[in-house]
ROTI-433696 format. One record per residue (C-alpha): residue number from 1; chain; x, y, z. Coordinates in nm, 2 decimals. Last residue first. Layout:
// ROTI-433696
{i: NUM&ch: A&east: X&north: Y&up: Z}
...
***
This chain:
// ROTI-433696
{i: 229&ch: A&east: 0.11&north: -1.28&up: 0.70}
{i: 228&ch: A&east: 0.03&north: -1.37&up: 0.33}
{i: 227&ch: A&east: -0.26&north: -1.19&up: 0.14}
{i: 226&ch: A&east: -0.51&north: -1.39&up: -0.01}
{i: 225&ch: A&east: -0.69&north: -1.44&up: -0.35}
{i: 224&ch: A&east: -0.50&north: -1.80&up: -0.37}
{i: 223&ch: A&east: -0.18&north: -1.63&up: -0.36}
{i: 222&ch: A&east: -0.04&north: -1.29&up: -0.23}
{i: 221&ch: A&east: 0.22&north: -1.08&up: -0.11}
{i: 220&ch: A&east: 0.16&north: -0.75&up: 0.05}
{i: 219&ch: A&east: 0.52&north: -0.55&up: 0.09}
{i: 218&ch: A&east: 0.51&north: -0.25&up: 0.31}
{i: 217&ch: A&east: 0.79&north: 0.00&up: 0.28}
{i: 216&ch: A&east: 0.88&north: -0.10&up: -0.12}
{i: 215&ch: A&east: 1.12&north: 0.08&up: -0.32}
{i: 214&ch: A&east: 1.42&north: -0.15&up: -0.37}
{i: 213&ch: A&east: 1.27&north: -0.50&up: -0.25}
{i: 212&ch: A&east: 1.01&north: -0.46&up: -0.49}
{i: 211&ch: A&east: 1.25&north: -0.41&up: -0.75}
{i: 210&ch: A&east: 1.41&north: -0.64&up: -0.68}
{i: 209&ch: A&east: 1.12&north: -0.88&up: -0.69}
{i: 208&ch: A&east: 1.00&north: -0.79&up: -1.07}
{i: 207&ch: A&east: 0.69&north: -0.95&up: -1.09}
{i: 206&ch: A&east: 0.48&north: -0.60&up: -0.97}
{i: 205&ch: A&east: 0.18&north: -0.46&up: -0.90}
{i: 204&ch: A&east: 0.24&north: -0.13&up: -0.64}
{i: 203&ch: A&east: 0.06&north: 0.04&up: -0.45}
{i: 202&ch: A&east: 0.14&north: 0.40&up: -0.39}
{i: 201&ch: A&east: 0.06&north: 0.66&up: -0.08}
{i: 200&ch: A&east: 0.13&north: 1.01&up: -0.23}
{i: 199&ch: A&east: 0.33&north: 1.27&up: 0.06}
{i: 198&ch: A&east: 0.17&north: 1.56&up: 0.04}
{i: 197&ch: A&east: 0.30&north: 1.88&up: -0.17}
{i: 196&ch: A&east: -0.01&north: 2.08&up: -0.28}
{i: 195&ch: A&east: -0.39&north: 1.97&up: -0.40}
{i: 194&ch: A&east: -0.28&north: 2.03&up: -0.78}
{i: 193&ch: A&east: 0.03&north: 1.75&up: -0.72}
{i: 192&ch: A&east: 0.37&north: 1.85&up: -0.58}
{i: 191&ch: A&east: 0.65&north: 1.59&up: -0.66}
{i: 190&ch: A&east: 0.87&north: 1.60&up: -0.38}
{i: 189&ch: A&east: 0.59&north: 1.41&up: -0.13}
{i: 188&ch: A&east: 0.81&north: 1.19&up: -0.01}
{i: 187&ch: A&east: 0.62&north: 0.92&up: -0.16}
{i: 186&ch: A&east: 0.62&north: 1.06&up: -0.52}
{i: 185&ch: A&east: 0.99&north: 1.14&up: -0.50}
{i: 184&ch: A&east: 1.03&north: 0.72&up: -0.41}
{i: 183&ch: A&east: 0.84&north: 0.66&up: -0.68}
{i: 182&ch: A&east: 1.07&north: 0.86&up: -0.92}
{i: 181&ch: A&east: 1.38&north: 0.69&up: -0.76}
{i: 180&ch: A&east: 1.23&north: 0.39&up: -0.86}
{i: 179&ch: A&east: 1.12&north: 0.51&up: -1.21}
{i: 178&ch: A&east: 1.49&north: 0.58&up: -1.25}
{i: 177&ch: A&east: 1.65&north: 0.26&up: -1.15}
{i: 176&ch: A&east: 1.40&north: 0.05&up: -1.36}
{i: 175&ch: A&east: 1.55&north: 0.27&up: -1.69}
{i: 174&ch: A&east: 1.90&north: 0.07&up: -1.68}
{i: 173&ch: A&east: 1.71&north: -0.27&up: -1.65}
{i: 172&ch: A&east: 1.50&north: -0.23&up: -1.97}
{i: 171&ch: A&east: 1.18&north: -0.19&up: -1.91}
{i: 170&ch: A&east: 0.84&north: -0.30&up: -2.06}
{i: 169&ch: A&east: 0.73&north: -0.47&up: -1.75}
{i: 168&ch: A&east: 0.87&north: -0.18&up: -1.51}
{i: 167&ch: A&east: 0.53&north: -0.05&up: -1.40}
{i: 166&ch: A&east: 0.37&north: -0.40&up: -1.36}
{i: 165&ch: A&east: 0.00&north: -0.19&up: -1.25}
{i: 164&ch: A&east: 0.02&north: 0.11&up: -1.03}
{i: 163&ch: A&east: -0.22&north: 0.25&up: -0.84}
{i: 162&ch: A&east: -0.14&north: 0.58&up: -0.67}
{i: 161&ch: A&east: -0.27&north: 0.76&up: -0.40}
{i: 160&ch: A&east: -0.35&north: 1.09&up: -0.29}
{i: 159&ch: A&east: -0.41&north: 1.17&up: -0.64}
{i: 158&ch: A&east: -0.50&north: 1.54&up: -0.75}
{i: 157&ch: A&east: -0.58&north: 1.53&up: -1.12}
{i: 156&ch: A&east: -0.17&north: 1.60&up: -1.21}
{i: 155&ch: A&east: -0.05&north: 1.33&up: -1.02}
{i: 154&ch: A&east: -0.24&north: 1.05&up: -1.27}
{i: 153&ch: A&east: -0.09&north: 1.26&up: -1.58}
{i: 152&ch: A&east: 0.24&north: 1.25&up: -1.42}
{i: 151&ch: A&east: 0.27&north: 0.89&up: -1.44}
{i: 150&ch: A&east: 0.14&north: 0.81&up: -1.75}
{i: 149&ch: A&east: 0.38&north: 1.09&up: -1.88}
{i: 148&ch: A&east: 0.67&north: 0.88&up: -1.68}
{i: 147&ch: A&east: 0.61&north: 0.58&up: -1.82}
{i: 146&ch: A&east: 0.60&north: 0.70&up: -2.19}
{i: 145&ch: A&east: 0.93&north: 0.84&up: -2.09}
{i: 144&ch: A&east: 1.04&north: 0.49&up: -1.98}
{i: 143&ch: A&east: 0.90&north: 0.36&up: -2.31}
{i: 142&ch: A&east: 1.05&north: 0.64&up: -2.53}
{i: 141&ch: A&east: 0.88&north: 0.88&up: -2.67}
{i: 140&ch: A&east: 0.80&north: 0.97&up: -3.02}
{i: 139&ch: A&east: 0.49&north: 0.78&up: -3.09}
{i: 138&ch: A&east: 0.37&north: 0.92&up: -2.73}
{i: 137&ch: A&east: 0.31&north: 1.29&up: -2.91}
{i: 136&ch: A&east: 0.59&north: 1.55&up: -2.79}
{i: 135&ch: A&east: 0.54&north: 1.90&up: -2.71}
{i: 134&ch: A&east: 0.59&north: 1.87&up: -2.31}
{i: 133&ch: A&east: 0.93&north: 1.65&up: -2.43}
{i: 132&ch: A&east: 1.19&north: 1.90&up: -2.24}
{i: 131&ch: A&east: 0.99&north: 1.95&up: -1.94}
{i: 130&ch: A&east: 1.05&north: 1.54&up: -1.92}
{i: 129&ch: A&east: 1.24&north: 1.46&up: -1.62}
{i: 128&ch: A&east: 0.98&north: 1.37&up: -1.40}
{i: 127&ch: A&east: 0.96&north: 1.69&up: -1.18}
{i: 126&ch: A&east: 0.98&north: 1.90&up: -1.49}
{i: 125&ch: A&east: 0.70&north: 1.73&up: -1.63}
{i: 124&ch: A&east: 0.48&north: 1.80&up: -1.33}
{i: 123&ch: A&east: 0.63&north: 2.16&up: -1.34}
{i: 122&ch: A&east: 0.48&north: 2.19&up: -1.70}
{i: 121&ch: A&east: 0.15&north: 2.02&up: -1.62}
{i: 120&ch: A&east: 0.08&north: 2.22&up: -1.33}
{i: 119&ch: A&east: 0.16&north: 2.56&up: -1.57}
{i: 118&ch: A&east: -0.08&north: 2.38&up: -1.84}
{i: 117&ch: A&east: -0.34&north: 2.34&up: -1.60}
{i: 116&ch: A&east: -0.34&north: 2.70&up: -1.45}
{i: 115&ch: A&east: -0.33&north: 2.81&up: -1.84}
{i: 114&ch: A&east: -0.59&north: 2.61&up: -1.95}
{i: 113&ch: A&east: -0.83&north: 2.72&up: -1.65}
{i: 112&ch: A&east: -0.95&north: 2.41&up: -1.45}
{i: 111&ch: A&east: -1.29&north: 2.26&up: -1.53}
{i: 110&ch: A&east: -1.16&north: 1.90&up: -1.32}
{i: 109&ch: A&east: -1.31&north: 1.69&up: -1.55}
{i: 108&ch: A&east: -1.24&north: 1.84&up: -1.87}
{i: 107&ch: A&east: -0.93&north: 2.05&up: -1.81}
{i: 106&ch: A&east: -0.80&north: 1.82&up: -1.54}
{i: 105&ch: A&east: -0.80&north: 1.55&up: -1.70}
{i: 104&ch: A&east: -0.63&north: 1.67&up: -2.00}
{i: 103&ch: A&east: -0.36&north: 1.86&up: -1.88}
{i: 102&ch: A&east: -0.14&north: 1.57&up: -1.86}
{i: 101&ch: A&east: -0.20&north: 1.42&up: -2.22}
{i: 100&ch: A&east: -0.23&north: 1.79&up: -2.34}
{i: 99&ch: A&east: 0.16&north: 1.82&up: -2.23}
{i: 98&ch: A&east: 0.28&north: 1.50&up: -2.35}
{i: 97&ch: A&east: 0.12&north: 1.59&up: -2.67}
{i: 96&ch: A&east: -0.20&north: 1.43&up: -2.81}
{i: 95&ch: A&east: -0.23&north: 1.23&up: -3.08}
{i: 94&ch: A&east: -0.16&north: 0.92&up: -2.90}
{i: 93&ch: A&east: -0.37&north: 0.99&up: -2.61}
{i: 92&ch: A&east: -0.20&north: 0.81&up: -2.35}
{i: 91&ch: A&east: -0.33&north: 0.44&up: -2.28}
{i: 90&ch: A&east: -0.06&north: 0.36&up: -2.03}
{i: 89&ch: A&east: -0.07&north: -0.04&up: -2.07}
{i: 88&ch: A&east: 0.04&north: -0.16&up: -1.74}
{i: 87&ch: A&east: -0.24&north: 0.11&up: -1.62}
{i: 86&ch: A&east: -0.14&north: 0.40&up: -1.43}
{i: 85&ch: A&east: -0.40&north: 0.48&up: -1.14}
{i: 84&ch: A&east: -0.49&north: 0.78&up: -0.96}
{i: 83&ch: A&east: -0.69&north: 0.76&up: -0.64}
{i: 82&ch: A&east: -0.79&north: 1.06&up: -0.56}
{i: 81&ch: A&east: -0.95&north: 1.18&up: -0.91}
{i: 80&ch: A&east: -1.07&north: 0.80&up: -0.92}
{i: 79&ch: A&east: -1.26&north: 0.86&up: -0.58}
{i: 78&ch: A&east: -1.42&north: 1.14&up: -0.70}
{i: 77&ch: A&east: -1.55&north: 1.02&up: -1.03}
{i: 76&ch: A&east: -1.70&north: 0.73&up: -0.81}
{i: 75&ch: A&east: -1.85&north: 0.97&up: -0.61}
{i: 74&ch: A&east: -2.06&north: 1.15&up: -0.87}
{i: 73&ch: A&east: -2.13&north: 0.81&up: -1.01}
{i: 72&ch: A&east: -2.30&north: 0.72&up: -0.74}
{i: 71&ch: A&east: -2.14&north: 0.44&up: -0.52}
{i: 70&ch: A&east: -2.23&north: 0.04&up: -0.62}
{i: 69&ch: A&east: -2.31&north: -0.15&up: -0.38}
{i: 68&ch: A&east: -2.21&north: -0.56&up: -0.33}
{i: 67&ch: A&east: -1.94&north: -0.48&up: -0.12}
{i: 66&ch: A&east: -1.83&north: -0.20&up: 0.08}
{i: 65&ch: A&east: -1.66&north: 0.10&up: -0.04}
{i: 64&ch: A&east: -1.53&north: 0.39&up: 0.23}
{i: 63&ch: A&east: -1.33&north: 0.71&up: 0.10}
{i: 62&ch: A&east: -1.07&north: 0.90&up: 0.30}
{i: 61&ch: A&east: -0.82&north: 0.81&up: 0.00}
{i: 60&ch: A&east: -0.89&north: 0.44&up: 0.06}
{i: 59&ch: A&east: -1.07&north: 0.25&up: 0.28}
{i: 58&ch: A&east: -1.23&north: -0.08&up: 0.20}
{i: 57&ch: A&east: -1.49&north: -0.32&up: 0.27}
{i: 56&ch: A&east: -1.57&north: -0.67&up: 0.26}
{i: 55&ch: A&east: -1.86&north: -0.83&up: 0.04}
{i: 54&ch: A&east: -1.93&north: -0.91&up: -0.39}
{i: 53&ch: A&east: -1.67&north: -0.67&up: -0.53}
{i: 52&ch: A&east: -1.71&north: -0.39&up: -0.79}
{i: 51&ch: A&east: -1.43&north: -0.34&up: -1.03}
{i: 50&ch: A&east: -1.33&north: 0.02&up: -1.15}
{i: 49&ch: A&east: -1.39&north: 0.11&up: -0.80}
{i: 48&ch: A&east: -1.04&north: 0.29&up: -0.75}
{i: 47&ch: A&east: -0.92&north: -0.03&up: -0.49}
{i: 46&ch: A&east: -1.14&north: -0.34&up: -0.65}
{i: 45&ch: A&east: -0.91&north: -0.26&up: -0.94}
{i: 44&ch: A&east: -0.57&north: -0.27&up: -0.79}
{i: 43&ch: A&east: -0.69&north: -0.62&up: -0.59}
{i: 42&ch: A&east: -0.82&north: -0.75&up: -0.99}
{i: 41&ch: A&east: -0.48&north: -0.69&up: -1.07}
{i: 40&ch: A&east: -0.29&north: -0.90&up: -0.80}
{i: 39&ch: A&east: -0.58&north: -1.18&up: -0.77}
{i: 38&ch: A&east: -0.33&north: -1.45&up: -0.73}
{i: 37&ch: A&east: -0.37&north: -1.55&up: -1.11}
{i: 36&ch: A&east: -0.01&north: -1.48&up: -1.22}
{i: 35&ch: A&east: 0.20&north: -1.55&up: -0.90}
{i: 34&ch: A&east: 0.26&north: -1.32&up: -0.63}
{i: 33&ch: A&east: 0.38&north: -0.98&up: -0.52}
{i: 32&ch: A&east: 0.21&north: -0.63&up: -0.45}
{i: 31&ch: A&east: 0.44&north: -0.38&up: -0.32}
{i: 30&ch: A&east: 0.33&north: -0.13&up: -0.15}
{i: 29&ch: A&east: 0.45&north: 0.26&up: -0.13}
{i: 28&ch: A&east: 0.44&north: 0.46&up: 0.23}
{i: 27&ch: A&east: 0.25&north: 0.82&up: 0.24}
{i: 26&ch: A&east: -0.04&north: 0.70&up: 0.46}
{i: 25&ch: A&east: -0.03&north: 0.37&up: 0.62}
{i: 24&ch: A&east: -0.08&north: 0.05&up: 0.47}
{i: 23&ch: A&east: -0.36&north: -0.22&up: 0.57}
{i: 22&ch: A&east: -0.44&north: -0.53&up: 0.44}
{i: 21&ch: A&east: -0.74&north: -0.81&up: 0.48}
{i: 20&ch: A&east: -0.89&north: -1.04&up: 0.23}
{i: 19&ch: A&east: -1.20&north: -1.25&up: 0.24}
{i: 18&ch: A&east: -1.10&north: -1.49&up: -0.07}
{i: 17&ch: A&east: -1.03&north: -1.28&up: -0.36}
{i: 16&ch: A&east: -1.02&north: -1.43&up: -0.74}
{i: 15&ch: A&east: -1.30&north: -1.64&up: -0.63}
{i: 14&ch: A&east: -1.39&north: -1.85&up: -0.96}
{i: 13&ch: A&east: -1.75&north: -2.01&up: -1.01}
{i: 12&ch: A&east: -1.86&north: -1.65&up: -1.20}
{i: 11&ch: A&east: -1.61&north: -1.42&up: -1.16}
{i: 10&ch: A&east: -1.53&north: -1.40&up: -0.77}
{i: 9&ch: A&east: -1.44&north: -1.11&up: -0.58}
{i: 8&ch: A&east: -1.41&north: -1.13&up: -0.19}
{i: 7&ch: A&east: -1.24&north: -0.79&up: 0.06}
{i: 6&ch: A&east: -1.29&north: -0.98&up: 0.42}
{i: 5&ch: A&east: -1.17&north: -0.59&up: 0.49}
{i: 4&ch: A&east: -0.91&north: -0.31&up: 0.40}
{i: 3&ch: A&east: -0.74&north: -0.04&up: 0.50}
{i: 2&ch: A&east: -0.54&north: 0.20&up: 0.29}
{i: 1&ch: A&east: -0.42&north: 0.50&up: 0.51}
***
């Protein structure tokens, strides 16, 4: 369940969100529509803590954030475990493998064993269609593959939801079918992350309105920092 509350977030004169409310339940994937400048990004932001807002409240993941405080940082590494996020611009690790992209995390953060993280990592890649690129470096992927690494990589610390930010941007229109389907695994649960097989709850920024309309169960659009009934 994602539920939020009079959400507002302004940079300096500019209020990017206006006392915003939305809720999705648990296990469904969102779309998030509008115009450039509707507040879509900053929304995906305010929801893993990366950017603090000014009042409201949210509930994400089973955690609470309410405006104008900042959570420790103990928490906030917490929250970011559960809520996973793949950035429009990936940022893997380009000399790492696939494989030590998605083992990373939890190595470090997470102190698992290499060899339990690396036989995550391998089913993970499985899942997504990659078990046969574990030993490639990003340079030598394609852009849906990159995709799907980023993908896996957020699964593989745990996520109970997923942020996503214009995941088809960078495209082409035979590739969107397959990261659909893959979203769609993710929300039925078929792609087990390190806490088990639950269903993942996404959220989803996106231009690309079939797209949308293929995957989504709840769709949130917005404009002027609101969401539309």
């Amino acid at each position: 369940m994602i539920r939020i509350r009079g959400l507002r977030k302004s940079f300096g004169t500019a209020r990017v969100l206006d006392d915003l409310d939305a809720e999705a339940p648990a296990g469904g994937i969102v779309a998030v529509l509008g115009p450039s400048g509707s507040g879509k990004s900053t929304l995906l932001r305010c929801l893993n803590g990366l950017t603090p807002f000014d009042a409201g409240e949210l509930e994400i993941a089973g955690y609470r954030l309410v405006g104008g405080s900042a959570p420790p940082a103990a928490k906030l590494l917490e929250l970011r475990a559960a809520v996973g996020m793949v950035f429009q611009e990936l940022h893997l690790f380009p000399h790492l493998t696939a494989l030590e992209n998605v083992t990373l995390a939890p190595r470090v953060v997470g102190k698992v064993a290499r060899a339990e993280a690396e036989r995550h990592a391998r089913s993970l890649l499985d899942h997504v269609g990659l078990a046969d690129r574990a030993d490639a470096r990003p340079s030598a992927l394609s852009g849906g593959q990159k995709q799907r690494i980023a993908i896996a990589r957020a699964v593989a610390q745990g996520a109970r939801v997923l942020l996503m930010d214009e995941p088809t941007s960078a495209l082409d229109e035979s590739l969107r079918g397959d990261i659909a389907a893959l979203l769609q695994k993710l929300a039925r649960g078929e792609v087990a992350s390190s806490t088990g097989g639950d269903p993942l709850t996404l959220v989803v920024v996106t231009h690309d309105e079939s797209f949308a309309r293929e995957v989504a169960t709840v769709t949130w659009r917005m404009a002027h920092g609101k969401i539309g009934k």
